[in-house]
C-alpha positions in Angstrom: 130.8 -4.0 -6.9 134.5 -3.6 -8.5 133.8 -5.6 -11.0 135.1 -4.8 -14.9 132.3 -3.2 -16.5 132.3 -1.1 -19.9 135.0 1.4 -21.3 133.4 5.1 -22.0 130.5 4.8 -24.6 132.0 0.9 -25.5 131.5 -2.6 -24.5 134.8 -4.3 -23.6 136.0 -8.2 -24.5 138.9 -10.0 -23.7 140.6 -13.4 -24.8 142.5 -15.7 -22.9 143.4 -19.0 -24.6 141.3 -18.9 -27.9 137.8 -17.8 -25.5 136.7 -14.4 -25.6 135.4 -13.3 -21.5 133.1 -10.5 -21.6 131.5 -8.7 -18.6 127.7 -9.7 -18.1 125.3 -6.7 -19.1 123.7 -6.8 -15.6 124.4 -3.1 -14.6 125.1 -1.8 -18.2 123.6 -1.2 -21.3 124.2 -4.1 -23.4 124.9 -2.7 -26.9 123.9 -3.4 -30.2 127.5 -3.6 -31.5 128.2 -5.5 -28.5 125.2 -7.9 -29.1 126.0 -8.6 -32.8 129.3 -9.4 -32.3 128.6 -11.7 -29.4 126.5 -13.7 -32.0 129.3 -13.6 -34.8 131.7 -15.3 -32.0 129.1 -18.0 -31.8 128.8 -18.3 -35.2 132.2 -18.8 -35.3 132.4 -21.5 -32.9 134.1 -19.2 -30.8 133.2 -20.2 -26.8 131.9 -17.0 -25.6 131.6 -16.0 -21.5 129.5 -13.6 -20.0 130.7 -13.5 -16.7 132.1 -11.3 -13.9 135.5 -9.6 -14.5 137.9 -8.3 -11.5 140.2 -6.4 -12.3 143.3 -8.6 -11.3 142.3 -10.7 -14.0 143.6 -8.3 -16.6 146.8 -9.5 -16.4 145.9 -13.7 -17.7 143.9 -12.1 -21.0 145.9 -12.4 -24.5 144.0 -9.7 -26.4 141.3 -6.9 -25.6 138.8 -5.2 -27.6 135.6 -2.3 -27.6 132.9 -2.7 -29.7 130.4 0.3 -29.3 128.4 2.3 -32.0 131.6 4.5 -32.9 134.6 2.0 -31.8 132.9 -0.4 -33.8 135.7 -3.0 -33.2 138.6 -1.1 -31.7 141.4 -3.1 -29.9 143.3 -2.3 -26.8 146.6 -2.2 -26.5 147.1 -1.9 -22.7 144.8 -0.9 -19.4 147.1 0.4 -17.1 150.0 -1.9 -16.3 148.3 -4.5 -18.3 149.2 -5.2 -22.2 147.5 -6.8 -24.7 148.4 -8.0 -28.2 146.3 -7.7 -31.6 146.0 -11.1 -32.1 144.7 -13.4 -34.7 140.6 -13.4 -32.8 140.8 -9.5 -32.2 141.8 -9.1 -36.4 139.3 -11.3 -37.5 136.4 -10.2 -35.3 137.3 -6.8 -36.5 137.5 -8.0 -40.0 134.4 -9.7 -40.5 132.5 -6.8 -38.5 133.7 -4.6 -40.9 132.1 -6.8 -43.8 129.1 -7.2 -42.1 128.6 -3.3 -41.5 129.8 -2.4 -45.1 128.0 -5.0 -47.2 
């Protein structure tokens, strides 16, 4: 379809002006890492869309992340051409998944 799906083994979200944009689960599997921090973003009021991604929308997203059993929450620097910065969102979804996990 050519649409942004999943990195190997991870789930993959973006952020572009405070709203995270994830690809809808409709031809992956839609992880339990993936799923709990989906509800955490809600939780904290963050607006959250599960939509289809091209790929020449990379380059309007901020900040990039995986979430996956073993990345828990792992951000991405770049894809390609495209760079992305560890921003305020990615260090706090990170942060409080850690928590979560660990408590």
């Amino acid at each position: 379809r050519g649409y942004v799906a999943e990195a190997t083994g991870a789930n993959i979200f973006f952020v572009k002006n405070g709203e995270v944009h994830t690809p809808k689960a409709d031809c992956f599997l839609n992880g339990l890492t993936r799923q709990t921090v989906i509800g955490m973003l809600k939780d904290m009021q963050v607006k959250v869309h599960e939509r289809h991604i091209m790929p020449d929308e990379l380059e309007s997203f901020e900040q990039c992340w995986l979430t996956g059993t073993a990345a828990e929450v792992t951000p991405v620097g770049q894809i390609g051409d495209y760079a992305f910065e560890v921003g305020a969102l990615t260090q706090r979804v990170a942060s409080e998944y850690e928590k979560l996990v660990r408590n």
